[in-house]
C-alpha positions, 0 to 999 in steps of 0.5 A, spaced: 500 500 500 501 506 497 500 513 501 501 520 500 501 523 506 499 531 506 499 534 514 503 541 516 502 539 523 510 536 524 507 532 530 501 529 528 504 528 520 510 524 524 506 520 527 501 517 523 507 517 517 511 511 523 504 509 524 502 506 517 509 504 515 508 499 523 502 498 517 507 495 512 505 502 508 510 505 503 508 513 505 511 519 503 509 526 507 508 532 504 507 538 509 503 543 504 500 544 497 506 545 493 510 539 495 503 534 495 502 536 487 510 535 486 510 528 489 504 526 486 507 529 479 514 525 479 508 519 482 504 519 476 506 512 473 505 507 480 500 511 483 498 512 490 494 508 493 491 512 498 492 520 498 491 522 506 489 530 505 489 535 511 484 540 508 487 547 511 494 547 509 499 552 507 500 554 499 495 550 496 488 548 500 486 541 501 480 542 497 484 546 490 489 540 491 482 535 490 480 539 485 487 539 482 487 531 482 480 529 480 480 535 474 487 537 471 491 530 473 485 525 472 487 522 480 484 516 481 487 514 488 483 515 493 482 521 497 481 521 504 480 529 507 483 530 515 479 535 519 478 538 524 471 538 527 469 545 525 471 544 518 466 537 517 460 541 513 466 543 507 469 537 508 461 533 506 462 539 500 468 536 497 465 528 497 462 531 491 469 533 488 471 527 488 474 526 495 472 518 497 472 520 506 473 524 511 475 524 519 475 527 524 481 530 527 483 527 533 483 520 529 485 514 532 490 510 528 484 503 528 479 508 525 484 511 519 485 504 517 478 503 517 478 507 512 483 507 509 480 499 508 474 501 506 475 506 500 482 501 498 476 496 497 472 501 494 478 502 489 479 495 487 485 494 491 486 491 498 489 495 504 496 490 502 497 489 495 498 481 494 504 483 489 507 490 491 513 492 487 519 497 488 523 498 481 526 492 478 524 488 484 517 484 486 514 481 491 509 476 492 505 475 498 500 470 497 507 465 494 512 468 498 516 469 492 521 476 491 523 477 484 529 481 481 530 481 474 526 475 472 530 471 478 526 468 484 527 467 491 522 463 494 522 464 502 519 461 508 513 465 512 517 468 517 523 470 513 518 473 508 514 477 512 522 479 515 523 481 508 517 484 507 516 490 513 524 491 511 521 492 504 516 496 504 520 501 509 525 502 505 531 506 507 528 506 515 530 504 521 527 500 524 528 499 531 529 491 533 523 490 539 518 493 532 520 488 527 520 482 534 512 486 536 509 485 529 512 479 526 513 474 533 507 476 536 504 470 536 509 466 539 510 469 545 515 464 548 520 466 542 526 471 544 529 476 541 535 471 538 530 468 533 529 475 530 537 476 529 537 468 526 532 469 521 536 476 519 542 471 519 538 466 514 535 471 510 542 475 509 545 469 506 540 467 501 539 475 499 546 474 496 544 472 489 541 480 489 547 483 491 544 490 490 539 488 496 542 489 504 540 489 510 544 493 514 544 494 522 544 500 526 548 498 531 543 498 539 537 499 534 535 495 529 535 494 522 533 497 514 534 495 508 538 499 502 537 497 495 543 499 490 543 500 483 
């Protein structure tokens, strides 16, 4: 899943951006009008998903940015607006140019993906791709498969899912009691060394695509770098 993030507010747009990349959500964050409309510009081919759109912004109002995407770009990324509660009546307004939702500013991170879930359905598309792609590079989720060049991998469940939230959050890091939360949670027997012998495992077998690393960030965690 694919997210433009468009929020001013430095706290609030950090926030949400870690929450939905917790997600497994590739996000991009723009904090006013002219930097959301360049990233969807240079975003044109693949698209967004889901664009998240505060409705008072500096530059360009929220509600020109959806009139711009809907009319001029022809965007059929869902448009999800972020209010406050006194803009509620122009929010409903803009449903009727083109926006799918609004919420309520302060939102709880289970309701926006709520939402997130229903308009993504709406769409076409689940709230995660079961093929998700980064340049050259393809994984699958149903098969568990990473694809470089016409070259597959085929890798075990959790290595998989390791791979995948490594993937997906690409250049960030991730700290190593995140990625021990979201993947072992149902094993709560399971200690911290199993993480590091799946990194081990997968290290090893990510070596036939040499422009793929996994890399520690020594007392934090891990990220993954993808070189030319």
């Amino acid at each position: 899943m694919k997210i433009l993030l468009v929020e001013d507010d430095a706290k609030l747009g950090q926030t949400t951006k870690e929450l939905l990349e917790y997600e497994h959500c590739a996000v991009d964050w723009a904090e006013d009008g002219n930097e959301a409309v360049a990233f969807v510009k240079e975003n044109m081919d693949a698209g967004y998903d889901v664009i998240l759109l505060d409705w008072m912004l500096p530059e360009i109002s929220g509600i020109e940015i959806c009139r711009l995407l809907r009319q001029k770009y022809k965007i059929q990324s869902g448009i999800i607006f972020v209010t406050a509660k006194g803009e509620v009546d122009d929010c409903v307004r803009a449903l009727d140019m083109g926006a799918d939702d609004f919420i309520v500013k302060p939102f709880k991170i289970k309701e926006l993906i709520a939402r997130i879930n229903a308009v993504s359905r709406r769409k076409g598309k689940p709230f995660v791709d079961k093929v998700y792609s980064r340049g050259a590079i393809v994984i699958n989720k149903d098969l568990h498969i990473v694809c470089c060049h016409g070259c597959e991998l085929q890798l075990r469940k959790k290595e998989f899912a390791l791979f995948e939230m490594l993937f997906v959050n690409l250049n960030n890091i991730l700290t190593r009691a995140t990625i021990f939360e979201k993947i072992w949670s149902d094993k709560l027997d399971t200690n911290m060394e199993s993480l590091d012998s799946h990194i081990y495992t997968l290290r090893k077998k990510l070596k036939i695509f040499p422009q793929i690393q996994i890399k520690l960030v020594k007392n934090i965690g891990y990220k993954m770098e993808i070189g030319q």
